[in-house]
ROLUM-507799 format. One line per field, with one value per residue: residue number from 0; residue in one letter; chain; x, y, z of N, C-alpha, C in turn. Coordinates in steps of 0.001 Angstrom, whole numbers. Each point is the difference from the previous one (the first is absolute). Layout:
nr = c(NUM,...) .
rest = c(a,...) .
kette = c(A,...) .
n.X = c(X,...) .
n.Y = c(Y,...) .
n.Z = c(Z,...) .
ca.X = c(X,...) .
ca.Y = c(Y,...) .
ca.Z = c(Z,...) .
c.X = c(X,...) .
c.Y = c(Y,...) .
c.Z = c(Z,...) .
! end
This chain:
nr = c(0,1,2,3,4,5,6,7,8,9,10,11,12,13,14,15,16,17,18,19,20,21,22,23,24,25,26,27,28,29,30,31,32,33,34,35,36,37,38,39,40,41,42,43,44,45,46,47,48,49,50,51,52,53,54,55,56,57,58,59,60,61,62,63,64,65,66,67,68,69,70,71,72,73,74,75,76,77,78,79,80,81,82,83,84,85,86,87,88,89,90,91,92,93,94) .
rest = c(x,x,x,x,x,x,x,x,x,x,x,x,x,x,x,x,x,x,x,x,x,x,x,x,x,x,x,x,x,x,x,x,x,x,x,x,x,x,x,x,x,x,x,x,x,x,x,x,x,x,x,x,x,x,x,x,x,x,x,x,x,x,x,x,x,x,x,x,x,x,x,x,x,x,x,x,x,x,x,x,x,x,x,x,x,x,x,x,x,x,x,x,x,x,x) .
kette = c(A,A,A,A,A,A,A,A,A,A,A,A,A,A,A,A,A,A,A,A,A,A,A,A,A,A,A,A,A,A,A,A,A,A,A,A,A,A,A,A,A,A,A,A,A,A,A,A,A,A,A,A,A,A,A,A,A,A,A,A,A,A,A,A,A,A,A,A,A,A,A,A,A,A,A,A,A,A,A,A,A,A,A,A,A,A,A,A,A,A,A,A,A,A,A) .
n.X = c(-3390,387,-581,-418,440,-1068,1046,224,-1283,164,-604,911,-470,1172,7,1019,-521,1296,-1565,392,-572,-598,-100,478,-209,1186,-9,59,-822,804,-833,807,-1332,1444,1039,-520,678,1233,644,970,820,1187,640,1159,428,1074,-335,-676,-1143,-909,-1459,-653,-1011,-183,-1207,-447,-575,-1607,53,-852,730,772,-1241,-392,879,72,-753,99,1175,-476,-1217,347,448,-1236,754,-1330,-320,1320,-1000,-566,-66,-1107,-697,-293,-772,923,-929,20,-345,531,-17,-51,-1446,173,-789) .
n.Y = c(-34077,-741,1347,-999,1753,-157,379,-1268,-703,-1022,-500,612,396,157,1166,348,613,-156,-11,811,-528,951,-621,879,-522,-1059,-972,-20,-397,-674,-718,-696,-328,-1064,723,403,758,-1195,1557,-554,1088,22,1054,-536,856,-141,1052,652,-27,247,-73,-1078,365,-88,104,-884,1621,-838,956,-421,-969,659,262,-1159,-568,850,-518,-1157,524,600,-682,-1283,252,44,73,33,991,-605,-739,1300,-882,-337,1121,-898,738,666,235,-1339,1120,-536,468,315,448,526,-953) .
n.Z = c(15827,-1086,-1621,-958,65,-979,-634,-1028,-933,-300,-949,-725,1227,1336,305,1129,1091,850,454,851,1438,-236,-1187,-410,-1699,-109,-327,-851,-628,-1580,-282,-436,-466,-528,776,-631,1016,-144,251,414,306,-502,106,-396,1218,-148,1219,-371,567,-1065,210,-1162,261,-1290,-28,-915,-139,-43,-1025,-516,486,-834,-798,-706,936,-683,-294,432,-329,-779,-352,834,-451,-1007,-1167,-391,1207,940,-660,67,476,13,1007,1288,-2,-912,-1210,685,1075,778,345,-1559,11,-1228,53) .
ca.X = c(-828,-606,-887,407,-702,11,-146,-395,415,68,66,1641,926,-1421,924,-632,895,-515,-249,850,-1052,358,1279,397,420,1179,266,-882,56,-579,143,-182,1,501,609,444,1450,750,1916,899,911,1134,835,1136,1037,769,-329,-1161,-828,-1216,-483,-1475,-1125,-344,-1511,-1202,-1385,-395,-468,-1328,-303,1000,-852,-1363,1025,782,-1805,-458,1096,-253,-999,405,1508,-468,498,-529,1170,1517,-86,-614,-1847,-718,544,-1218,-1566,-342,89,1386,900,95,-871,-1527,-594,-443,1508) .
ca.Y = c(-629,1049,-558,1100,382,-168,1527,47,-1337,-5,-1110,-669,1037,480,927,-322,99,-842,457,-423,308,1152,583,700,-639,914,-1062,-821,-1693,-386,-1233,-119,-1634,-380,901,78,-5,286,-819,375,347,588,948,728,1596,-497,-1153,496,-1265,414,-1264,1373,-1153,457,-483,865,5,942,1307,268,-611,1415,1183,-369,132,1410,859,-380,-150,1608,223,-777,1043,1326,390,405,1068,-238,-199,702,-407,253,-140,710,-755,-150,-1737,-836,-286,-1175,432,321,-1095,-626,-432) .
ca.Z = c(-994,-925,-488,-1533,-334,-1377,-907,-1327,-468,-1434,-513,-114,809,1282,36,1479,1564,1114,1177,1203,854,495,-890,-1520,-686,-719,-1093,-1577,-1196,-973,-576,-1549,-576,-1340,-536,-1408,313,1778,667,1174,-748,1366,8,952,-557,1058,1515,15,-1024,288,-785,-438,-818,-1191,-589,-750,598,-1214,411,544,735,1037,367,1405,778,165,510,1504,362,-244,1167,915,557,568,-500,-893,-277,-790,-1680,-349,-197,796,968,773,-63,-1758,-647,-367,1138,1255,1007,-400,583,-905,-1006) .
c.X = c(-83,-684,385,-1136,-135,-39,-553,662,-652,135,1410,801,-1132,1138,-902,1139,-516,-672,470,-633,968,1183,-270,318,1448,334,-1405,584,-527,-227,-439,-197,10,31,551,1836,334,1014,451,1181,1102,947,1019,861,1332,-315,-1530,-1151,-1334,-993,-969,-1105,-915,-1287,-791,-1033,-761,-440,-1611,314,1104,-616,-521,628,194,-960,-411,966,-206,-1049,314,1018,-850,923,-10,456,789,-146,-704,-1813,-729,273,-1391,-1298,-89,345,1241,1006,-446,-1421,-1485,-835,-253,1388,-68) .
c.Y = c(922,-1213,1033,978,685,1361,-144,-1443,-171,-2103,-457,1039,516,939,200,379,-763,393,-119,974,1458,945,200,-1025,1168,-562,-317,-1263,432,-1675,-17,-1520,216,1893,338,-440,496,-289,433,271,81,608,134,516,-511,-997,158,-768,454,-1041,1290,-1457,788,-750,827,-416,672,1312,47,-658,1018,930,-163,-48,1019,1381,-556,276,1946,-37,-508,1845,1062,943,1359,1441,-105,-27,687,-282,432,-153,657,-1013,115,-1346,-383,-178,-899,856,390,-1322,-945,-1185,-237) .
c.Z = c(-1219,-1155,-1462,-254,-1271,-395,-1317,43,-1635,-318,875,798,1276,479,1495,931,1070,1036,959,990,709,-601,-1076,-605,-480,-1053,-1186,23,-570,-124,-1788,-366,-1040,-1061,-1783,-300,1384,154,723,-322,1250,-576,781,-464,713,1185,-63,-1181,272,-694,-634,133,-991,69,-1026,326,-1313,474,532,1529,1529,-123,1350,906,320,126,1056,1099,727,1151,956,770,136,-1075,-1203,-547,-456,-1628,-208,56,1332,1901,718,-604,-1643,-526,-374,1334,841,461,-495,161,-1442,-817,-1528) .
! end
């Protein structure tokens, strides 16, 4: 059984992993409603063929994403910010 669990959502986007009972999420979603731009591209080299999918996203809206994205991981170190019980980390009691 599983169930979406929400990292950061937004008007026009719910950025989310799948709960899955006794497991690690390994995989993200993004969902994007009505995307600024979107394509699908394909590339081939000889026998070989790769696809891209290209979306725009507005920037305020890949911050936010990308700051919930930092706490959810527990990340904060890695970027230089806060880590332990000081303001701004996962773990201080204040938000």
């Amino acid at each position: 059984m599983s169930a979406k669990g929400s990292i950061s959502s937004g008007p026009r986007y719910h950025f989310y992993f799948q709960e899955l009972l006794g497991e690690n999420p390994k995989s993200v979603f993004l969902e994007l409603e009505e995307p600024q731009e979107l394509r699908v591209e394909k590339e081939t080299c000889r026998t070989k063929s790769r696809d891209f999918l290209v979306v725009e996203i507005p920037s305020e809206d890949m911050d936010k994403i990308a700051i919930d994205w930092i706490k959810k991981r527990k990340l904060q170190g890695a970027v230089g910010g806060p880590v332990g019980q000081e303001w701004g980390s996962p773990d201080c009691p204040w938000d």
